[in-house]
N, C-alpha and C positions, 0 to 999 in steps of 0.2 A: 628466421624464415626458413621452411624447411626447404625440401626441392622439388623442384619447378613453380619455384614460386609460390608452391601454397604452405599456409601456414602449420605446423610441430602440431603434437594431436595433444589433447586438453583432455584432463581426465572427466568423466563423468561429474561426481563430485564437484569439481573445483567449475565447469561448467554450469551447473546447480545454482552454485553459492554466487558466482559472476551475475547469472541471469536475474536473479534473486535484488542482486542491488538495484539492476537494471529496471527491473520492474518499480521495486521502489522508490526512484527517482521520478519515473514517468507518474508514478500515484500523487505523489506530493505535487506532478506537474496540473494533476485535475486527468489525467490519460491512465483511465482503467483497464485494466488487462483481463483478457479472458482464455487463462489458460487449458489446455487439452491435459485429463489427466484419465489415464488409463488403468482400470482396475481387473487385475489379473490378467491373462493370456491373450484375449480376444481384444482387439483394438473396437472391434462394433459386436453388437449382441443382438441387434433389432433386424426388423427385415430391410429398413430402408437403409440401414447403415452398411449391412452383409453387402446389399445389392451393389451399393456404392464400391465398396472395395475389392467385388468380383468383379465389376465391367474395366475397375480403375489396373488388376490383375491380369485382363485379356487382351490387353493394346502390345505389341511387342515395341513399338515405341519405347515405352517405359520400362520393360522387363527388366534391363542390368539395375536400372539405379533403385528401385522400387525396395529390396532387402534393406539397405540403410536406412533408408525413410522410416521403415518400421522399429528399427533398433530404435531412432529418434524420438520417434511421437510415442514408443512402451517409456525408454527410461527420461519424461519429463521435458524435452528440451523445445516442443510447442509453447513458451509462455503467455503465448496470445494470440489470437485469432479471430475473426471477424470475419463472416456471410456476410453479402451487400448484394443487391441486384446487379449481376452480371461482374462481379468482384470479389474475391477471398484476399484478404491481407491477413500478414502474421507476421511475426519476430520467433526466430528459431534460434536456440542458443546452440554454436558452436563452437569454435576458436575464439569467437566473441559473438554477438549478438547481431543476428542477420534480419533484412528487412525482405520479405517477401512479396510480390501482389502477380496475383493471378487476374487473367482477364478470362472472360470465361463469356462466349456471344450468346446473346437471345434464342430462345426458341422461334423459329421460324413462325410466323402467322398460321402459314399453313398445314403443318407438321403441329403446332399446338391444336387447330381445327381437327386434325383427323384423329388426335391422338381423342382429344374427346367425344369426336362420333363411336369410336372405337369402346370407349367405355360408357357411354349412354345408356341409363339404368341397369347397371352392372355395380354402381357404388350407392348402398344405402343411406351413409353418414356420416359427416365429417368424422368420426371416431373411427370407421371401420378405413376411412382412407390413412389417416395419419397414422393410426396403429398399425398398418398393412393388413388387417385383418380383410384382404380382398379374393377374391375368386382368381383362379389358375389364369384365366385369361386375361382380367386385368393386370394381375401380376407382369404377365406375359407381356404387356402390350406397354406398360409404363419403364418396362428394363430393356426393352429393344433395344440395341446398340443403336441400329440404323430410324428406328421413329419412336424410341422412346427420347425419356426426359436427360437421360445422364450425355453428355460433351464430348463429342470426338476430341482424337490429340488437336483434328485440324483448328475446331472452333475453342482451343487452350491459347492463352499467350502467357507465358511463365517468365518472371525476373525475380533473380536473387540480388543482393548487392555481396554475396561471396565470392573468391576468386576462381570460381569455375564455371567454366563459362558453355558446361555442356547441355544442352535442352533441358533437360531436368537434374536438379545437383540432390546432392540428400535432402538438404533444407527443403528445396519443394515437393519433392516427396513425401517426408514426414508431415508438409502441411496436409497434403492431397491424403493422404490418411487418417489426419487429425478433422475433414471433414465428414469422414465416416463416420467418424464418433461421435461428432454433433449432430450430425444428424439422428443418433438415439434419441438424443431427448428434445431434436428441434427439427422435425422430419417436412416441417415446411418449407425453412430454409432451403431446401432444394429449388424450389418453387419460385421462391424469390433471386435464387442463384441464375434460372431460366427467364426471370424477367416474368414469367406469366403468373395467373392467380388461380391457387386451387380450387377457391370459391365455386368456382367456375363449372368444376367437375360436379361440385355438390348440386348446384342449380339445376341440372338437367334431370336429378333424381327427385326434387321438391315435387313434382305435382302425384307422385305415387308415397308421395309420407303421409304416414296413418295419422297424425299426429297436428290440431290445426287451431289457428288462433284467430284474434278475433276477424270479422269477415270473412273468414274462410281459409283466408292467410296458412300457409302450413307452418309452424311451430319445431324447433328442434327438443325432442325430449327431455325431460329433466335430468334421468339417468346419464344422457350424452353431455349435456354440460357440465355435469358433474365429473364426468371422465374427461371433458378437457380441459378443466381448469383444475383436477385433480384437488376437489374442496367438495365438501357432503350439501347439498342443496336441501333447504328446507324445501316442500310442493308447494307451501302456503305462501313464500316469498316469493314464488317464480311467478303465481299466475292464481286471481281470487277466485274459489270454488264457487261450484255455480248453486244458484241458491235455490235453496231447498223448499218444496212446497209447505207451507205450516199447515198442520190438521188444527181445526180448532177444538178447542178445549171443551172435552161431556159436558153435558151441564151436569152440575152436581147437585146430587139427590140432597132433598134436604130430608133430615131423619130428623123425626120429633123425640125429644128427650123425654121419658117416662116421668108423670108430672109427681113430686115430691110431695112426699104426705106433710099435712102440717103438722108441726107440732102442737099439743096441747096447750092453748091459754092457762099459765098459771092462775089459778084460783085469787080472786082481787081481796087483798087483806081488808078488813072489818076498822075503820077508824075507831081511834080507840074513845073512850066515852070520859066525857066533861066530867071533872072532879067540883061537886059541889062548893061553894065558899062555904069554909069555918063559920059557925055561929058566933056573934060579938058575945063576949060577955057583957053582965050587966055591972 
């Protein structure tokens, strides 16, 4: 034990190799792990991920313990992590393997209601929302600190089972980082982290989609499903082409074939003529 109580510091490495069994153990128990792995410099690359870790950078709440967290979630020690409606669990490997859970409150009723008057045909497509490919002002209006979608400290409630016991330890930091990163490639999850449904947002853009099924029904393009299930869509699987008028068939000329000369009747051969009987002798 080192002093005050917390535990001697674990090298990288031998942290690694500890978590590693750890994880392995829980595999064998049927308890799959889904760990945070970071590729190169940048913990998030996406817009929803950046957003996340800029608003999670502007709280001074968090300021002191925030650097650790990021040495955490770069060299590995997220081994698992889980989005859940109004919940983040993880296991951070440090001195030994820590159990995290974040509670994280609802979006208000009404604070989700204005957030979407706010973007009311402002979002084309589910692809254009979950890719962030949105206009400055939606942008603007879903990273508000105060009525966008990301959690004041207030509506956080953070436990570690490590022995520090201060608002936020490394452990939950490197968690609250390690959601940046998922959310690159699961930019919903936030959504479900807020309790609300981004559906939601899409629905209020439906009656301006150029794009429409049957009874009138509006349709999501095939190129956008294809962008979000990231798989090449045949157009003939998605939706039967509409059928085509048949021309009927010319009538076809009938052409008279140039009539064939006959041939000559061979010449009828001459039967040949009776051979008299031999005279008898006498």
């Amino acid at each position: 034990m080192g002093w005050y109580g917390f535990k001697p510091y674990v090298p990288v490495a031998q942290r690694r190799a500890q978590a590693a069994r750890e994880v392995a153990k829980r595999a064998k128990k049927g308890q799959a792990c889904s760990p945070v792995h970071i590729e190169g410099k940048s913990i998030a690359s996406t817009f929803w991920g950046k957003a996340w870790c800029t608003n999670l950078e502007g709280y001074s709440d968090f300021e002191n313990r925030l650097p650790r967290g990021r040495t955490y979630v770069r060299n590995g020690s997220v081994v698992d992590l889980k989005i859940e409606k109004g919940r983040i669990k993880a296991l951070v490997s440090g001195s030994e393997l820590y159990e995290i859970t974040i509670d994280i409150a609802a979006l208000s009723k009404p604070k989700w209601a204005a957030l979407k008057a706010q973007c009311a045909g402002k979002i084309g497509t589910l692809v254009e929302l979950l890719q962030g490919k949105l206009s400055k002002a939606v942008m603007e209006t879903v990273t508000d600190r105060e009525k966008g979608l990301f959690p004041k400290p207030k509506e956080i409630e953070m436990r570690c089972s490590c022995p520090d016991y201060a608002g936020m330890c490394k452990h939950i930091a490197a968690t609250m980082y390690g959601v940046g990163n998922r959310l690159d490639s699961a930019p919903e999850l936030l959504f479900t982290l807020r309790c609300v449904d981004h559906m939601e947002l899409i629905e209020q853009a439906i009656p301006a989609a150029p794009h429409e099924g049957k009874g009138g029904a509006p349709a999501i393009a095939t190129d956008d499903l294809g962008a979000i299930f990231g798989i090449e869509i045949d157009d003939a699987l998605v939706a039967p082409a509409a059928p085509e008028t048949r021309k009927k068939p010319a009538a076809k000329k009938t052409v008279k074939k140039p009539a064939t000369e006959k041939k000559p009747a061979a010449p009828k051969k001459k039967p040949a003529a009776k051979k008299k009987p031999a005279a008898k002798k006498g």
